[in-house]
N, C-alpha and C positions, 0 to 999 in steps of 0.2 A: 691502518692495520687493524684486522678484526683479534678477535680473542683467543681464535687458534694458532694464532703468528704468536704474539704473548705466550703464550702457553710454552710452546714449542722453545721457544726461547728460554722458557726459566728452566727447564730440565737441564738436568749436568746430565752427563757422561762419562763416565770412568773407566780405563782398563786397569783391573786390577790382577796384581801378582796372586799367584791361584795356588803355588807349591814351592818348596823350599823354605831358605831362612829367613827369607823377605817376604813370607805371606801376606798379602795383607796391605803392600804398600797398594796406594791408590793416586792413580795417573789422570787430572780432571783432562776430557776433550774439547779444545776451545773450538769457535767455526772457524770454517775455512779448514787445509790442510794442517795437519800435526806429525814430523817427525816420528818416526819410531828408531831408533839408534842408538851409538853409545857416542857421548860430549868427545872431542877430537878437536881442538883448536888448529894444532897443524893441517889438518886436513879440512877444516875448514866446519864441522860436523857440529850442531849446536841445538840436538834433536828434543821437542818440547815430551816426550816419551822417552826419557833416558835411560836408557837397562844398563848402563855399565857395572854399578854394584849388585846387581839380579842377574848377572853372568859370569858365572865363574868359570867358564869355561871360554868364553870370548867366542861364541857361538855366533853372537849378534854382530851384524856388521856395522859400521860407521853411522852410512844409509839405508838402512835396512829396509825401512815398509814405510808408506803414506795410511794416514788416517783422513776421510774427508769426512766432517761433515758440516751440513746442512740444516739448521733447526735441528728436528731430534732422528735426521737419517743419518745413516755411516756409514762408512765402506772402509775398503782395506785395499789398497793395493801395495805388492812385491814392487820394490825399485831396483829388481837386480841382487838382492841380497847371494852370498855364497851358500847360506847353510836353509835357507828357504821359509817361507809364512804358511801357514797351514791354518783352517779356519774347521773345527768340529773335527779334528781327525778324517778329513780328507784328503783327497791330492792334494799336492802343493801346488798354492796360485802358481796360475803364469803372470811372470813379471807383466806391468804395463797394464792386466784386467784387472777391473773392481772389483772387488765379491761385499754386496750388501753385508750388516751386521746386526743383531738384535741384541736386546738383552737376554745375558744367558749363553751367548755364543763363547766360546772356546779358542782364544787365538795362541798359539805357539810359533814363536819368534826363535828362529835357532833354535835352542833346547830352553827358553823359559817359556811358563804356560802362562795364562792370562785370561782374565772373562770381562766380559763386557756388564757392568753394573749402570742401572737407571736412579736417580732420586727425584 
């Protein structure tokens, strides 16, 4: 592996809560997929992006959204959620497409906001 793979690797990735009384928490992105949801043992639901106390409204569903990434790319897809993923204040994903991610990007999960942080 050259030094761009290393590299790529030691960057984290965070989504972090952007508003309200949980400002502030910060959510590291491992590789491979990541959970966006709220913890549901019954339901089977066990999401490495847990919003359940960042929701006070129960906005978020169980299974809400996939995060992939890749070394230091990311994406976002909708798995169906009710209340819908939204990236910058635009449409809402359609379930099942990726939509790339940067740092600085704007995710909104049901009604909690979130930005994407680099270190």
């Amino acid at each position: 592996m050259g030094k761009a793979a290393s590299k790529a690797d030691s960057i984290s990735i965070y989504l972090v809560v952007s508003r309200g009384e949980t400002k502030g928490t910060r959510f590291e992105i491992q590789a491979g997929e990541n959970l966006i949801g709220r913890w549901d043992p019954d339901a089977g639901a066990f999401p490495e992006v847990d919003l359940e106390s960042h929701d006070p409204e129960a906005k978020v569903s169980r299974r809400h959204a996939l995060l992939h990434r890749d070394g230091e790319k990311l994406s976002l897809e909708d798995i169906g959620s009710m209340n819908g993923t939204f990236v910058n204040r635009g449409k809402r994903l359609e379930p099942g497409t990726r939509h790339d991610l940067g740092a600085g990007d704007e995710v909104i999960i049901g009604k909690t906001f979130l930005s994407v942080e680099l270190d």
